[in-house]
C-alpha positions as CSV (number, residue, x, y, z in Angstrom):
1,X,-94.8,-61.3,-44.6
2,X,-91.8,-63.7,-45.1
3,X,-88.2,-63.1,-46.0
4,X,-89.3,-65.9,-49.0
5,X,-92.7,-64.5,-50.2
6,X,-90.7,-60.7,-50.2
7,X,-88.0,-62.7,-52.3
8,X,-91.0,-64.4,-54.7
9,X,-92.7,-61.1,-55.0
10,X,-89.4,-59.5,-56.4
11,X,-88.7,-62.8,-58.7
12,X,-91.7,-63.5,-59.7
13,X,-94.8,-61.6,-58.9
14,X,-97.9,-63.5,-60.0
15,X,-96.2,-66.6,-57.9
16,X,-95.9,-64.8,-54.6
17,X,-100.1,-63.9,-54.5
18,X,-100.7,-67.6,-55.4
19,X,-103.1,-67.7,-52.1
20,X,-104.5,-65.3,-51.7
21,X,-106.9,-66.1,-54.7
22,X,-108.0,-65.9,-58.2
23,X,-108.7,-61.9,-58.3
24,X,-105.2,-61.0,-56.8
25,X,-103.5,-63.3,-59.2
26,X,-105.5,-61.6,-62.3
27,X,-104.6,-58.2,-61.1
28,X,-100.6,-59.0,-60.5
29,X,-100.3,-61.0,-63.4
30,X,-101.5,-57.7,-65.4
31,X,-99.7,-55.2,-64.3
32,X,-96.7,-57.7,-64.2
33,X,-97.4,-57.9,-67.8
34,X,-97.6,-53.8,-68.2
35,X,-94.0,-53.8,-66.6
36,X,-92.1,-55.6,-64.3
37,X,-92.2,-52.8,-61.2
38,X,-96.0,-52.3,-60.9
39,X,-96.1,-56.2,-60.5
40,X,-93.6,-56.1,-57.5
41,X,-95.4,-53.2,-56.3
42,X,-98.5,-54.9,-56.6
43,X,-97.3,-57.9,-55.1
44,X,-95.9,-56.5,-52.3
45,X,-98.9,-54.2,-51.6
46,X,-101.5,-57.5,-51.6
47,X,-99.1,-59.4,-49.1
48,X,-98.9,-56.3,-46.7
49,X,-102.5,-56.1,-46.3
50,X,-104.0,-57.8,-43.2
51,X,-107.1,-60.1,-43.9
């Protein structure tokens, strides 16, 4: 996990999960859109996992 995607998942969530694929985006992009902190947390919680 880069300095830039941590920076991208604080900015903008959805943005930051952009490869990881279409399932990850719907799930940030909705809890982004319930409030701003479950969609960092979110974020940051689908760019720590190892695939």
């Amino acid at each position: 996990m880069s300095f830039f995607r941590v920076l991208l998942s604080i900015i903008f969530p959805p943005l930051a999960v952009l490869d990881r694929g279409c399932g990850s985006i719907l799930i940030v992009t909705l809890l982004t859109a319930a409030g701003w902190i479950p969609g960092v947390i979110g974020a940051l919680v689908i760019l720590n996992k190892q695939e």
